[in-house]
C-alpha positions as CSV (number, residue, x, y, z in Angstrom):
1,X,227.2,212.0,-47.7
2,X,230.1,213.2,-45.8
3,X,232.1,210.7,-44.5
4,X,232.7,210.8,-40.1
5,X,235.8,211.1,-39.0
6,X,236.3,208.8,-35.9
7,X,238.5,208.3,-33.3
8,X,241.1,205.5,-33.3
9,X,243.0,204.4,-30.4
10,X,246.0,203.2,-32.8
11,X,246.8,206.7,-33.9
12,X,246.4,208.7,-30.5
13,X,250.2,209.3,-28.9
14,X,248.8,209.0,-25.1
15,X,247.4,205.4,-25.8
16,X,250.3,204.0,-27.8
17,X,252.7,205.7,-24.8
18,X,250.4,203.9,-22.3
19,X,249.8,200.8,-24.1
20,X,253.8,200.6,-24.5
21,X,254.5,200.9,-20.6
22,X,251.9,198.6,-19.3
23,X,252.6,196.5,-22.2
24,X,256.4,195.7,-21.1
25,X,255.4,196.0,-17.2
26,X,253.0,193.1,-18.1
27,X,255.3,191.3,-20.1
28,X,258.1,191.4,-17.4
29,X,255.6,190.2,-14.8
30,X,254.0,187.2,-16.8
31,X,258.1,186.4,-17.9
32,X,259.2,186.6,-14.5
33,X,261.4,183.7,-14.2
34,X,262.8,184.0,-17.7
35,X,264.2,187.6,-17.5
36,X,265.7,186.7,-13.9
37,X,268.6,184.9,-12.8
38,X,267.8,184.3,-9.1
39,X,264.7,183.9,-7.0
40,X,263.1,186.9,-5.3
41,X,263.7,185.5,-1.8
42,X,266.7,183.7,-2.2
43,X,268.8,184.7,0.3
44,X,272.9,183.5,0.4
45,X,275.6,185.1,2.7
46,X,273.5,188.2,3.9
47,X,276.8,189.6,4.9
48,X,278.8,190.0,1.5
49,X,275.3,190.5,-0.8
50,X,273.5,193.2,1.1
51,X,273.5,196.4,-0.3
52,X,275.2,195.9,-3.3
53,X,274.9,198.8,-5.7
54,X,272.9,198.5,-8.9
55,X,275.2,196.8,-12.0
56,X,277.3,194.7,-9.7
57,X,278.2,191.2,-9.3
58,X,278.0,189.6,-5.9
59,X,280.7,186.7,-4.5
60,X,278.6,184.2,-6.5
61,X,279.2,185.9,-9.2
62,X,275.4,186.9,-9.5
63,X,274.9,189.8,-11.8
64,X,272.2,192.4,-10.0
65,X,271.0,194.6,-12.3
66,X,269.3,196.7,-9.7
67,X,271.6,195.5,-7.0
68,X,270.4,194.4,-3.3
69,X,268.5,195.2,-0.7
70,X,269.3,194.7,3.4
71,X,269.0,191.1,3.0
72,X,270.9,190.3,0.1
73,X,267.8,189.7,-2.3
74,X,267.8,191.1,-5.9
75,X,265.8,193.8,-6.1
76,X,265.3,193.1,-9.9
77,X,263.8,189.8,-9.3
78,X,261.7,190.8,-6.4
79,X,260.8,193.8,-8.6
80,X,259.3,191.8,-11.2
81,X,257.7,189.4,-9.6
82,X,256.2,191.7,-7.2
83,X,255.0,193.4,-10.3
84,X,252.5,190.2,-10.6
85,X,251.1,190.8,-7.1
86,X,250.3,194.8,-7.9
87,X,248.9,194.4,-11.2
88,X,246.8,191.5,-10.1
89,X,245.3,192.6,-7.2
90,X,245.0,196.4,-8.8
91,X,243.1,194.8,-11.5
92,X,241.0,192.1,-9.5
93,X,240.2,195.1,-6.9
94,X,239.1,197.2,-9.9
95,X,236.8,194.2,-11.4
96,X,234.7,193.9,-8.4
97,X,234.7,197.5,-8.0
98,X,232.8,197.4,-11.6
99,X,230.6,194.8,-10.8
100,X,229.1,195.9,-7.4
101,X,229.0,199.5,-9.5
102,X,227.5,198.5,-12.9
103,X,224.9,196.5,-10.7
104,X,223.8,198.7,-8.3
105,X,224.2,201.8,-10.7
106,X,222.0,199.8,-13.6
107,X,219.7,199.1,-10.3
108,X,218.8,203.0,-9.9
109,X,218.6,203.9,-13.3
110,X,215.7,201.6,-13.7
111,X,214.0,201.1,-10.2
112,X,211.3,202.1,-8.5
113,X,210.7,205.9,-6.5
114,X,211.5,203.8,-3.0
115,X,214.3,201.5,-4.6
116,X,216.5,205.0,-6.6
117,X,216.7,207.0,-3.8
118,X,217.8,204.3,-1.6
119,X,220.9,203.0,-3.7
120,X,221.1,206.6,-4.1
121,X,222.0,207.3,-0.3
122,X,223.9,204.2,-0.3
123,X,226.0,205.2,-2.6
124,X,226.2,209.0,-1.5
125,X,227.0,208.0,1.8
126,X,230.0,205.9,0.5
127,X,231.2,208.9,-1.1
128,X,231.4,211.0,1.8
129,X,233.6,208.8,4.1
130,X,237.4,209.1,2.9
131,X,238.4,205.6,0.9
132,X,241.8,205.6,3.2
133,X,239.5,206.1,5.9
134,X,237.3,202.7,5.0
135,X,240.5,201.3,2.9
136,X,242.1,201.2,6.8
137,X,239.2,200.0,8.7
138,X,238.6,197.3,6.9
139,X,241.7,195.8,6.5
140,X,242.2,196.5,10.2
141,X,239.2,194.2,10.7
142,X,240.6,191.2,9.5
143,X,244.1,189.8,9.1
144,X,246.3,190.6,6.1
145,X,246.7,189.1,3.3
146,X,246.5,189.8,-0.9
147,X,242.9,188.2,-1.0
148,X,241.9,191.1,1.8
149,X,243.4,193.7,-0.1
150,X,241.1,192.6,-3.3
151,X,237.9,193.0,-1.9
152,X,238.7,195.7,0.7
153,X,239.5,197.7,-2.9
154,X,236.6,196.4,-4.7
155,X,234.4,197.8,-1.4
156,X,235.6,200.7,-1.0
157,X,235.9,201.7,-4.8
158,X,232.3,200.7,-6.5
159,X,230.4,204.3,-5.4
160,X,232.2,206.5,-8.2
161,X,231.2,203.5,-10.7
162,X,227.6,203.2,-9.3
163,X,227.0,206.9,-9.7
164,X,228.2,207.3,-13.5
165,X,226.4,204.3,-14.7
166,X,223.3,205.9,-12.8
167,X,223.4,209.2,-14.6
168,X,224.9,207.2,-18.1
169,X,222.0,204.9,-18.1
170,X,219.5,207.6,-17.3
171,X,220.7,209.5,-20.6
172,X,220.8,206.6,-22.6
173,X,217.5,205.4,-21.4
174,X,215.8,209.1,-22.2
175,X,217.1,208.6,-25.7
176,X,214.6,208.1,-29.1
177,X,216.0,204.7,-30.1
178,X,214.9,203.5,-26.6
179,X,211.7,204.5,-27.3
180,X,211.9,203.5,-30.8
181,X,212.9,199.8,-29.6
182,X,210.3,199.6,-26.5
183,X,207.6,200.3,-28.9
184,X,208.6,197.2,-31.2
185,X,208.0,195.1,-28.3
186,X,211.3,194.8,-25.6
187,X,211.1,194.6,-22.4
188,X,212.7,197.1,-19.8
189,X,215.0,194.3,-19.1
190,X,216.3,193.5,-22.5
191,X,215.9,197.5,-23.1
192,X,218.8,198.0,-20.1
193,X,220.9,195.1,-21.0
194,X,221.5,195.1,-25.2
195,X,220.8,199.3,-25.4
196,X,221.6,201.4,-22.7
197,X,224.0,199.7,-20.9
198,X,226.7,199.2,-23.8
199,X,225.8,202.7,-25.2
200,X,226.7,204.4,-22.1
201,X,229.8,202.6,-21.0
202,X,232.5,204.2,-23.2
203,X,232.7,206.7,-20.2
204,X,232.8,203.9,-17.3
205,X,235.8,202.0,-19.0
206,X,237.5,205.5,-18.9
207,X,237.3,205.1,-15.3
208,X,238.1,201.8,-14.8
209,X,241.4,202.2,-17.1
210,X,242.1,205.4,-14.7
211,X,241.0,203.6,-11.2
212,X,243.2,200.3,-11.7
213,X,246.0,202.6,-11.4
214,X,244.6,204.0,-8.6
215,X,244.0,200.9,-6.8
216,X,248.1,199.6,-7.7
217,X,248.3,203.1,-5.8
218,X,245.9,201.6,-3.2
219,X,247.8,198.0,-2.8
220,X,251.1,199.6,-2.2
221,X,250.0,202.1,0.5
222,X,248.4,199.4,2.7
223,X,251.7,197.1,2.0
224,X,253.6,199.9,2.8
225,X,251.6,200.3,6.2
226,X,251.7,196.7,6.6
227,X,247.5,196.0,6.1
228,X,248.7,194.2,2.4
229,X,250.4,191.9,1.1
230,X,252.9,190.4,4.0
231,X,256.3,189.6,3.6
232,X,258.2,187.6,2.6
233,X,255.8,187.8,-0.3
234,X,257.3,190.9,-2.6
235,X,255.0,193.6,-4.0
236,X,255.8,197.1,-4.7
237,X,254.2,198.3,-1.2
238,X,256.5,195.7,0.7
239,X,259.7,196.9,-1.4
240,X,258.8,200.1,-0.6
241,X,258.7,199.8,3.3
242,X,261.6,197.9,3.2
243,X,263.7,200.8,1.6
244,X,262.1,203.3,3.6
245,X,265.4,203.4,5.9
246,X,267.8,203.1,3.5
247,X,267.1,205.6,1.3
248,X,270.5,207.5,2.3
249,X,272.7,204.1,1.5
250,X,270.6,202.4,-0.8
251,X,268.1,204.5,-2.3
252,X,267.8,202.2,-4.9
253,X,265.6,199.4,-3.1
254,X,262.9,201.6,-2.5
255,X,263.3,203.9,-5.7
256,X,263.2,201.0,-7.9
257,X,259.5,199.8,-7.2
258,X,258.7,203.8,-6.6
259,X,259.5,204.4,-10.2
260,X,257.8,201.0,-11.7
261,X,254.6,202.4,-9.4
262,X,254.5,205.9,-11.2
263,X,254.7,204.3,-14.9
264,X,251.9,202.2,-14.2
265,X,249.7,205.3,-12.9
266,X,250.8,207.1,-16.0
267,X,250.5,204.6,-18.5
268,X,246.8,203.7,-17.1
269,X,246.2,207.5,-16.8
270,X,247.4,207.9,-20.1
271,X,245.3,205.1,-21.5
272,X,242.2,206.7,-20.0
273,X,242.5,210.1,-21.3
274,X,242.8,208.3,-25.0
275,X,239.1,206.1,-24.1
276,X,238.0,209.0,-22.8
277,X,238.2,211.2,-25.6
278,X,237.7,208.1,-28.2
């Protein structure tokens, strides 16, 4: 017989490219205090830090590798450990995300003709209201914090993983082996759990790869509006916002977490395309 080609994840370009960006991004957040010199909040004469350009040295005698922002923090340090505030909640917001949807999804697939159509609708109806729309209501509702911003995400994000398990499931479940193994004696539970399920979800962790960039995305737009994370807690939203009016004199303390923000969407985007394919 002819032997199948398949398709490894080690030898595709996009995924080594993507692995290799979140890779160090991770690395740097977990290492925080190790690849820093100074705290992220530490603040010491505001007067003769602020605004000191990236590369320089303040009176201290404080190297800055990204410099400083308005009061005198290091936008390096706050960088990185900000970094473990945006990945975390990005990928916390995405896991209940896949939860609610791989629950509710598996729910349809195998219900009865009252139960399908109403998850259905549910889940239709959550697809037709803008997220920002519901991302901004709902942390309007309650006051901010990171904890808010994890299940506002994972509430607002489940419908697009509810519908692809549905219509995954459904194929997998219309399948011969199904048959095959409901005829040796399985039940429709066991059927749905060890079969279909794991057979269809090759294209669900394709989105989930793709929406935990998405929800970094998320995070730092509500931080940004001030519905996130709240300072003087640093996240890449909250860096953002604060170099929002300095971006003529010190571009760099916004531009420095805008940048980390884009390699993380690309490296996750990347990453997906690669499952996707694989």
């Amino acid at each position: 017989m002819p032997r199948v080609s398949r398709f490894d994840l080690r030898h595709d370009l996009r995924s080594r490219i993507g692995i290799l960006l979140l890779g160090i991004i991770i690395l740097l957040a977990l290492f925080a205090p190790l690849v820093t010199t100074i705290g992220p909040d530490v603040q010491r004469d505001v007067v003769e830090t602020r605004f000191l350009a990236p590369l320089s040295s303040d009176v201290h005698q404080v190297f800055h590798p990204l410099g400083t922002d308005r009061l005198g923090r290091d936008v390096w340090a706050r960088l990185v450990h900000g970094a473990r505030v945006s990945l975390l909640v990005g990928v916390l917001g995405m896991a209940v995300s896949l939860v609610i949807g791989i629950a509710i999804g598996a729910a349809a697939a195998t219900g009865s003709k009252v139960a399908t159509p109403l998850l259905l609708g549910v889940t239709d109806f959550g697809l037709g209201i803008p997220r920002v729309v519901l991302l901004l209501l709902l942390a309007s509702l309650w006051p901010p914090s990171a904890t808010l911003v994890v299940v506002v995400l994972g509430l607002t994000g489940w419908m697009p993983v509810a519908r692809l398990v549905y219509a995954e499931t459904r194929a997998q479940l219309a399948r011969p082996f199904v048959e095959a193994v409901a005829a040796l004696g399985a039940g429709k539970l066991r059927i749905l759990v060890r079969h279909a399920l794991p057979n269809g979800m090759a294209p669900v962790l394709a989105l989930a790869t793709l929406g935990v960039g998405n929800a970094i995305t998320l995070e730092a737009g509500l931080s940004f509006l001030g519905l996130g994370v709240q300072p003087p807690a640093a996240s890449w939203g909250t860096m953002i916002a604060s170099g929002r009016d300095t971006v003529v004199n010190a571009p760099w303390v916004g531009l420095a977490p805008g940048i980390a923000l884009v390699l993380v969407v690309i490296g996750c985007t990347l990453i997906a395309d690669a499952v996707r394919d694989a």
